[in-house]
N, C-alpha and C positions, 0 to 999 in steps of 0.2 A: 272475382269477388268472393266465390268459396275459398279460394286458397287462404282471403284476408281473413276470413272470418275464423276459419280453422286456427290460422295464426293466432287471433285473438283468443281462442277456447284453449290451444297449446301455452302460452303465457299467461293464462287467467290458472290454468292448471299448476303450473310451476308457483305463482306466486299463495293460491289459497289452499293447493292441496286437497288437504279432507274436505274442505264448505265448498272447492272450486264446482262441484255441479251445481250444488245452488245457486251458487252465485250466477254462474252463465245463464240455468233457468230463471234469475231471478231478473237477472241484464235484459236480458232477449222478453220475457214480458211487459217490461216496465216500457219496453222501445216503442210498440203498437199500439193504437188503444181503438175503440172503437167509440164513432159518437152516430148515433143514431143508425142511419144506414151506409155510415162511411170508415174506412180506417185511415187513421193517420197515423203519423210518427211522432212519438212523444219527444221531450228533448232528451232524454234519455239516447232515442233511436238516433236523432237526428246529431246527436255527438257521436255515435257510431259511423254513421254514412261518414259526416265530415273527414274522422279519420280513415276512412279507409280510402276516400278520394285524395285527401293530402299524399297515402302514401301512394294511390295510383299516379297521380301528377309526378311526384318525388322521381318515381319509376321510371318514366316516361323522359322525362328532362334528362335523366342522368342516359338512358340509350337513344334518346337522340344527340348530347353531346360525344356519347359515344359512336357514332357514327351507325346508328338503328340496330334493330336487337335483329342477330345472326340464329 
C-alpha cells in the first residue's frame, strides 16, 4: 500500500511540479476528516483506497494468470 501511494506522490510530482507538494498535502487532507470522536474517510480518501485496490486486484489477476508471483 506504501509503494501505491508513493506511486501516487511520484506522478502527482511529474504532472503539478512546482504546486505538486501542495497538492498531495492538499489530497491527503481532504481524504480524512474527523466527526466528533471518530475519523472517517472523505470521498476524496475514499477515491484513493478504491484506486489503489483496483490496482491491487489488477496486480493480483495478472500473477495469478501468470502462474503466481516468483
Amino acid at each position: 500500500m506504501v509503494q501505491l501511494l508513493q506511486r501516487f506522490e511520484r506522478q502527482a510530482r511529474t504532472e503539478f511540479s512546482a504546486e505538486a507538494e501542495t497538492f498531495i498535502r492538499q489530497t491527503y487532507m481532504k481524504s480524512v476528516d474527523i466527526n466528533g470522536h471518530t475519523e472517517y474517510l472523505t470521498e476524496t480518501g475514499k477515491m484513493i483506497v478504491d484506486e489503489i485496490f483496483a490496482e491491487l486486484i489488477k496486480h493480483a489477476k495478472e500473477k495469478y494468470v501468470c502462474g503466481g508471483i516468483n
